[in-house]
C-alpha positions in Angstrom: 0.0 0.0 0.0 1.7 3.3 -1.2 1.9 6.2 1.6 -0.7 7.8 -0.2 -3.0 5.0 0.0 -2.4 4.7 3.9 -2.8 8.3 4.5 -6.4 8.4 2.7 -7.6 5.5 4.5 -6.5 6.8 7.6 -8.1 10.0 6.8 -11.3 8.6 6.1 -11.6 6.0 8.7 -11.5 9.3 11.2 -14.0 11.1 9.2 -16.6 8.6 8.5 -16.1 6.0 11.7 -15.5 8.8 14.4 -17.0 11.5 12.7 -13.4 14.0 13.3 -11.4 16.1 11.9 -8.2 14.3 10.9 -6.0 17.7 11.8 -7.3 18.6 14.6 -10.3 16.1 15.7 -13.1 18.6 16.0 -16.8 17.4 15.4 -17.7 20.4 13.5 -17.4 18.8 10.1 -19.2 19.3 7.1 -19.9 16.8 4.9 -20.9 17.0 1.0 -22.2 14.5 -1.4 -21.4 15.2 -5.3 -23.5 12.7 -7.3 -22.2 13.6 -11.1 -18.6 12.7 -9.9 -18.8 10.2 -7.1 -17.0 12.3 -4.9 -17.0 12.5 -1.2 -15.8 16.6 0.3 -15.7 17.5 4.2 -14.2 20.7 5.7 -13.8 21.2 9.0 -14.9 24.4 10.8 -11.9 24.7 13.3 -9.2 24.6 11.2 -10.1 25.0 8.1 -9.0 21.5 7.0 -10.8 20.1 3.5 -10.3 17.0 1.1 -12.6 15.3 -1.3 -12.4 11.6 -2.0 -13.8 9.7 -4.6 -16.3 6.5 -4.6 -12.9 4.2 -5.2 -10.9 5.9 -2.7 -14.2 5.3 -0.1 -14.3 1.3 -1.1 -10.8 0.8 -1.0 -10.0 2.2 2.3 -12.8 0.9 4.2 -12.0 -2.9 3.1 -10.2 -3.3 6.7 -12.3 -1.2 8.6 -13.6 -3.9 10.3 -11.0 -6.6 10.1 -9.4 -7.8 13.0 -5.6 -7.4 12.0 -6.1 -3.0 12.3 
């Protein structure tokens, strides 16, 4: 798994499991949903932290979510 790969899944697995920021673990998220692209964006209203994530990106990461080896 490239760094990249690691970091997104790590990213997401906060966002999406425990519903933080991944900078700075505030709540105050926002989520958005873009349905012509299949991509995922959140923002965080503390820090100012944002990312978007495609459909692909979402599948691959959360594969071991729930595995018992992480």
């Amino acid at each position: 798994m490239s760094e990249k790969q690691h970091e997104t899944e790590k990213e997401l697995k906060q966002l999406v499991l425990m519903g933080t920021c991944p900078c700075c673990s505030s709540v105050r998220i926002k989520y958005r949903e873009y349905i012509t692209n299949r991509t995922f964006g959140f923002e965080c209203f503390n820090c100012g932290w944002n990312s978007q994530y495609n459909l692909t990106e979402l599948k691959i990461a959360s594969i071991n979510w729930f595995s018992s080896s992480h």
